[in-house]
SERO-4910 file (N, C-alpha, C, O; in steps of 0.05 Angstrom, whole numbers):
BEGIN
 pado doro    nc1    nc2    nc3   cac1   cac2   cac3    cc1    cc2    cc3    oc1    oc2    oc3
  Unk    A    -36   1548  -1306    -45   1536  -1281    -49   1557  -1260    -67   1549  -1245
  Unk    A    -40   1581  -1252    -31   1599  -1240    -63   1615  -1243    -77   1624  -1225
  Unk    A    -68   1615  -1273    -98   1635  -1279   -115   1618  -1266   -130   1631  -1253
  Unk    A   -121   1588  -1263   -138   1571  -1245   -143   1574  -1224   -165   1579  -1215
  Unk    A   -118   1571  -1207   -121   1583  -1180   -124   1609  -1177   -126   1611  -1153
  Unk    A   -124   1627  -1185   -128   1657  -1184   -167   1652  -1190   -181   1651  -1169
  Unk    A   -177   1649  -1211   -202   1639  -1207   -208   1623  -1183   -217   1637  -1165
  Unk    A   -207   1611  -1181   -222   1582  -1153   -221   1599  -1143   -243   1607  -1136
  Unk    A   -193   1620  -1131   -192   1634  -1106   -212   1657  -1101   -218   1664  -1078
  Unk    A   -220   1666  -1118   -231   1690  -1125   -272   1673  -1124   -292   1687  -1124
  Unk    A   -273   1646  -1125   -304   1637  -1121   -308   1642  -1094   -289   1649  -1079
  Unk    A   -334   1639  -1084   -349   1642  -1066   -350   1614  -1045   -356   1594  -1059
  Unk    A   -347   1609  -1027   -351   1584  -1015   -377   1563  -1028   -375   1538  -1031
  Unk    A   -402   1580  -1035   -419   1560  -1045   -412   1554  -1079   -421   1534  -1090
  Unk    A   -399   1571  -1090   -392   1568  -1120   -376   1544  -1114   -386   1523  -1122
  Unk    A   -352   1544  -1101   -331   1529  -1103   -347   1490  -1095   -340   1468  -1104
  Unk    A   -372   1498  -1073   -382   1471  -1074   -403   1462  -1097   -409   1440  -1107
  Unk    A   -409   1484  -1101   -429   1473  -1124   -413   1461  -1156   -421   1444  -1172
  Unk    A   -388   1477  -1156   -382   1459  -1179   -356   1437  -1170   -338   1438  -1188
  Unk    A   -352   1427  -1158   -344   1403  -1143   -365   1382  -1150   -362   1361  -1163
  Unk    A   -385   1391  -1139   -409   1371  -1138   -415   1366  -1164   -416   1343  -1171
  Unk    A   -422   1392  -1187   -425   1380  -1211   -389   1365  -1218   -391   1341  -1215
  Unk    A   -379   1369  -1221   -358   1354  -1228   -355   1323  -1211   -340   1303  -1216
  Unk    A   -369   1326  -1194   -367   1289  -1180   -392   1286  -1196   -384   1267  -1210
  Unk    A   -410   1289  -1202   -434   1285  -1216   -422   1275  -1244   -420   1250  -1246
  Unk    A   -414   1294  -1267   -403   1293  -1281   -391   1261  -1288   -399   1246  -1305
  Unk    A   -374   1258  -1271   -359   1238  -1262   -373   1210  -1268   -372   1193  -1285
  Unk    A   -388   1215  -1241   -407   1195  -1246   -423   1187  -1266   -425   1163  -1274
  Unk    A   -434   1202  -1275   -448   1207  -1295   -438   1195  -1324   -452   1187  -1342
  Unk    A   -408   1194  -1323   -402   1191  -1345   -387   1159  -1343   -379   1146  -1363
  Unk    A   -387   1153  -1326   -368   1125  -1310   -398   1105  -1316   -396   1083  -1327
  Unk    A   -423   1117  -1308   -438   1098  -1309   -450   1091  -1340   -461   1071  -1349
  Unk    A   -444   1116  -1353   -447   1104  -1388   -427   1089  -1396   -432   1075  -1415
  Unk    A   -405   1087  -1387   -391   1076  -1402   -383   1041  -1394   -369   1025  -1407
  Unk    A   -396   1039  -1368   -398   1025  -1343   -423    995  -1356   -421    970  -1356
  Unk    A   -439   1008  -1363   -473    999  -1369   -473    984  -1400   -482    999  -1418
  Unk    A   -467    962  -1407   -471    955  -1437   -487    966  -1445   -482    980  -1465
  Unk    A   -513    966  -1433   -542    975  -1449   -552   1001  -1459   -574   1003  -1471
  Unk    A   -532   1024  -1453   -530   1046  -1461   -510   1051  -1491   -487   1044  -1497
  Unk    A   -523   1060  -1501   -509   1058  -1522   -491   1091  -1522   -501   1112  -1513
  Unk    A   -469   1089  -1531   -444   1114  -1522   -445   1126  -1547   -436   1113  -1565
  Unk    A   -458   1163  -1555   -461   1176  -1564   -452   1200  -1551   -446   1205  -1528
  Unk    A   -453   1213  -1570   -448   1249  -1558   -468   1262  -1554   -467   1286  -1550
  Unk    A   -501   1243  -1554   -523   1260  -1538   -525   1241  -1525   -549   1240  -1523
  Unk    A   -515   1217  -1510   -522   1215  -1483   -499   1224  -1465   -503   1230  -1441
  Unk    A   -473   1225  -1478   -454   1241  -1460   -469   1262  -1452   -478   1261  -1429
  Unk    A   -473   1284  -1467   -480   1310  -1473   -498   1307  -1448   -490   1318  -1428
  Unk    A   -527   1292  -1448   -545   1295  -1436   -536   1286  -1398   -549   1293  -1378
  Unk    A   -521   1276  -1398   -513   1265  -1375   -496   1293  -1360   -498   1304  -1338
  Unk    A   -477   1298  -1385   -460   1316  -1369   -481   1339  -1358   -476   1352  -1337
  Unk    A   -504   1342  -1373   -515   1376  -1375   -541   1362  -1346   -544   1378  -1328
  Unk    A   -551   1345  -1345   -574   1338  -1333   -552   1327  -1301   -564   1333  -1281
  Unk    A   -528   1315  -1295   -511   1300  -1280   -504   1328  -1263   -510   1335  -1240
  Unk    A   -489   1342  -1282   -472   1364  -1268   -489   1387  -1267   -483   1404  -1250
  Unk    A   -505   1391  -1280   -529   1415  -1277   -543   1412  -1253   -546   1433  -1241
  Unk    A   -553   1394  -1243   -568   1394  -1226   -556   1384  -1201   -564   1390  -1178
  Unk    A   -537   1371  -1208   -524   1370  -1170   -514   1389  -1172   -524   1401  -1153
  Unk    A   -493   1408  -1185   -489   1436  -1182   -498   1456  -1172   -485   1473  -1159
  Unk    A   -530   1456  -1178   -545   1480  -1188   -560   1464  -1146   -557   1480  -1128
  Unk    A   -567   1450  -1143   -570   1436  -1117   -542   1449  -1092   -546   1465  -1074
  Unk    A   -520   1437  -1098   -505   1438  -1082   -503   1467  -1074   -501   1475  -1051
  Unk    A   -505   1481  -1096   -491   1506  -1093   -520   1528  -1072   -520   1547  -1056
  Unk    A   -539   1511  -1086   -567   1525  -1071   -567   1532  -1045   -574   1554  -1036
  Unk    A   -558   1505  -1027   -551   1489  -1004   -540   1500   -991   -548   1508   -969
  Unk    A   -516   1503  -1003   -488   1526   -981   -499   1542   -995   -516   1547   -977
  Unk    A   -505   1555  -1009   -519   1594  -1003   -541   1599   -978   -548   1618   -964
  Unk    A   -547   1572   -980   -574   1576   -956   -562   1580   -925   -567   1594   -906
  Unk    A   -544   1561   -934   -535   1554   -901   -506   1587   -887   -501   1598   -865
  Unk    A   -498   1588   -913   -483   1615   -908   -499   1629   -901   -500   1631   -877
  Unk    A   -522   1648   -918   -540   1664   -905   -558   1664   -878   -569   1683   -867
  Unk    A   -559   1634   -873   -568   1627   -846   -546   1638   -827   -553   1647   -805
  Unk    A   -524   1637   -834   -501   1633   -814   -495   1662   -808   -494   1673   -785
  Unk    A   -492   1672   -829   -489   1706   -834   -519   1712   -806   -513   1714   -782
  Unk    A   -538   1714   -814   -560   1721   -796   -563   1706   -773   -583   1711   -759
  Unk    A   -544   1684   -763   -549   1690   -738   -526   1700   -712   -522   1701   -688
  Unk    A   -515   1705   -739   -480   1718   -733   -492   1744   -724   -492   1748   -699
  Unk    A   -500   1759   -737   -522   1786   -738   -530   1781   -711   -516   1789   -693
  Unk    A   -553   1768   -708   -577   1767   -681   -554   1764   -664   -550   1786   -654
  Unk    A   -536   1748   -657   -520   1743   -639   -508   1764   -636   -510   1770   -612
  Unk    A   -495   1781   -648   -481   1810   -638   -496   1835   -638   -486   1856   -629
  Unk    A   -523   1833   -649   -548   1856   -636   -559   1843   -609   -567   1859   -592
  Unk    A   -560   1814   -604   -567   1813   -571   -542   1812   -558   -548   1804   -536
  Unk    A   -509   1817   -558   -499   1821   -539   -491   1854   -534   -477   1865   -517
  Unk    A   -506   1865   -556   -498   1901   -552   -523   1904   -539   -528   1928   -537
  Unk    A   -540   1892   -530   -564   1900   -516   -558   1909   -490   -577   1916   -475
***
């Protein structure tokens, strides 16, 4: 448990949201197959849910906070090149 948190600690603020998000995805994803009579419960619609559920709100979330960090970084920047002016 110890090597877990040593990882998590060591991700990036947008890593750590992006796989949150796939893991609530995930989640969901898998609550609603099993949730839904009309789905029939296999290991390629698990499969496809987990990879299509958590792939893409992941691969989203994580996009998101990289954007908004690098926004933040740059205007962290502009802000301390216009007060050395």
């Amino acid at each position: 448990m110890a090597q877990v948190r040593s990882v998590w600690a060591r991700l990036s603020g947008p890593a750590k949201i992006g796989l949150s998000f796939a893991l609530l995805a995930i989640v969901l994803s898998l609550f609603g197959i099993f949730r839904n009579p009309e789905i029939s419960v296999t290991w390629r619609t698990i499969f496809v849910a987990v990879v299509i559920g958590g792939g893409v709100w992941g691969l989203i979330a994580w996009a998101i906070a990289t954007a908004i960090v690098d926004v933040e970084e740059e205007i962290e920047e502009i802000s301390q090149d216009g007060s050395e002016a």
